[in-house]
N, C-alpha and C positions, 0 to 999 in steps of 0.2 A: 325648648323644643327646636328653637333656630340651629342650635348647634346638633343635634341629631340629624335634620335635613344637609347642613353646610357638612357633616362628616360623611354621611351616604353619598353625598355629591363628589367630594372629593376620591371616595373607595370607586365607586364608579368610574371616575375619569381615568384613575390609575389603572382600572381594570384595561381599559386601551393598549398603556404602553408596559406592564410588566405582570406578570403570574393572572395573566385577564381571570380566570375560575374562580379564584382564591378572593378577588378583591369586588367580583359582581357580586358572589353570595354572600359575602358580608354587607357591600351596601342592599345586597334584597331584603336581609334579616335587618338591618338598621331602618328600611324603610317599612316594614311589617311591625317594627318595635316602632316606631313614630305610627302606622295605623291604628296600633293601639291603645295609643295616648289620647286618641281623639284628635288628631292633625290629616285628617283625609286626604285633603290636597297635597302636605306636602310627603305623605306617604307616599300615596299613589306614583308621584312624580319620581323619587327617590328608586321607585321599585321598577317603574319603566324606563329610567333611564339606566339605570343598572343593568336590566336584560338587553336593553339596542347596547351598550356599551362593551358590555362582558360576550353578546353574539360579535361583536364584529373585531373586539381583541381576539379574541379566541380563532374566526374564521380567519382574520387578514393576517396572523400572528404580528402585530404590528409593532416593530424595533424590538423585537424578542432577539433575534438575531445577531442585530447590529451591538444591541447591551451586553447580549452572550459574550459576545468575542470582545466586546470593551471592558469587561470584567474580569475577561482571562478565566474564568469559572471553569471553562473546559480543560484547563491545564492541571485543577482541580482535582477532576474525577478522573481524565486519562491517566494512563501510566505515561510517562515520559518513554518515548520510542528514540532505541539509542542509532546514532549516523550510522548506517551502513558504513564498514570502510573498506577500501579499494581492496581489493584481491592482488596477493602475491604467489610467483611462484611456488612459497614456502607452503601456501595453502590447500596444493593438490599433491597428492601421491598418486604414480604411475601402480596401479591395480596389475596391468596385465598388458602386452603387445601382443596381436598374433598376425604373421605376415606369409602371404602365400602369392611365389613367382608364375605366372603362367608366360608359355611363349606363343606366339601367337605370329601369323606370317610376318607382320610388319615388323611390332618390336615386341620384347618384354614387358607383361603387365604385374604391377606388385598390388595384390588385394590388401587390405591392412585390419584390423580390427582392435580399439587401443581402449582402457579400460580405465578413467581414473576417478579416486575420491577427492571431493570436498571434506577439506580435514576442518576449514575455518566455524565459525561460529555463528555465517549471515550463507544465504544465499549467492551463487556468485555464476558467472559467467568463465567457461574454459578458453582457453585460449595457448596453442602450439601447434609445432611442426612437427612431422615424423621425417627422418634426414635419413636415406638410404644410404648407404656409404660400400664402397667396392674393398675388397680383403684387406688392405691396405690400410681403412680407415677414412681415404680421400672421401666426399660429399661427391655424391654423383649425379643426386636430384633430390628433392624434399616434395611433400605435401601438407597444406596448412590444416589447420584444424579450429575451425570458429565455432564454436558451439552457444549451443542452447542456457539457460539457465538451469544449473543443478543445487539443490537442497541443503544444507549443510549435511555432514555427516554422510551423505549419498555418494552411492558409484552411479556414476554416466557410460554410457557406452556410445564411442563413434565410431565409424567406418567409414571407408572410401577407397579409391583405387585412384593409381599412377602409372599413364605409360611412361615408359624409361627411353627418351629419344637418342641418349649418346650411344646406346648398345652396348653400355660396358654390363658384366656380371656382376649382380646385388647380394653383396656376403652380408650383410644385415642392416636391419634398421632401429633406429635410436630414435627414442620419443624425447620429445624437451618442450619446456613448458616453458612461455611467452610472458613476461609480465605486462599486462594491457596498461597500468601506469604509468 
């Protein structure tokens, strides 16, 4: 019978620090199997210490945590989540520009509206200029484009507007894509 009591003590204590549910109702039933054998005392004892034991594993979850993560258990059942990797140029396509000149007393205003996908395979961040350029080709001004984060496979859409302070005429604009790496 001593070893019924000394095994219900033991399922108890562990109930503290690992599967507390699992190891108080075993020592309750270990201690209701010593009630009855005819060991009252050390039933009883076995069965209350089991419930303080298994209530307060259970409520303080006590080193459930700290074992969790010392067992690596969670790498177990997660899927391994693969690195995000940096975003390239190679991983947006230019969808669409559309650019419309207004004049205006002071200077020339260029509206813009520029459309592009996420070709990659993670979520990423856009990042480019739209570069006004005069008939020529020459760069006559730019505006940047820091965007938001877009989805894989998704089109974004950004807008914005650029006054043009040298006054020269805006034969078109050229979007280009920024590698942020």
């Amino acid at each position: 019978m001593k070893s019924l009591t000394i095994l219900g003590c033991v399922c108890a204590v562990l109930s503290l620090v690992w599967f507390s549910a699992g190891f108080a109702l075993l020592a309750m039933v270990i201690g209701v199997v010593s009630l009855l054998k005819g060991r009252v005392e050390n039933g009883l004892a076995v069965v209350i210490l089991a419930g303080a034991c298994g209530y307060y594993g259970i409520s303080h979850n006590v080193l459930a945590d700290d074992l969790w993560e010392s067992m690596k258990l969670g790498a177990l059942i997660q899927r391994p989540v693969q690195p995000v990797a940096a975003s390239t140029a190679a991983d947006w396509r230019v969808v669409s520009l559309e650019t419309r000149v207004t004049t205006t007393n002071a200077a020339p205003v260029c509206s813009w509206r520029l459309q592009v996908r996420n070709e990659s395979q993670h979520p990423s961040a856009f990042h480019g200029t739209i570069e006004f350029q005069d008939a020529h080709g020459a760069a006559v001004s730019e505006d940047h484009v820091d965007g938001r984060q877009v989805a894989a496979g998704e089109v974004a859409e950004f807008t914005g507007s650029k006054v043009i302070q040298s006054g020269k005429k805006i034969a078109r604009a050229v979007p280009q894509i920024v590698n942020p790496g």
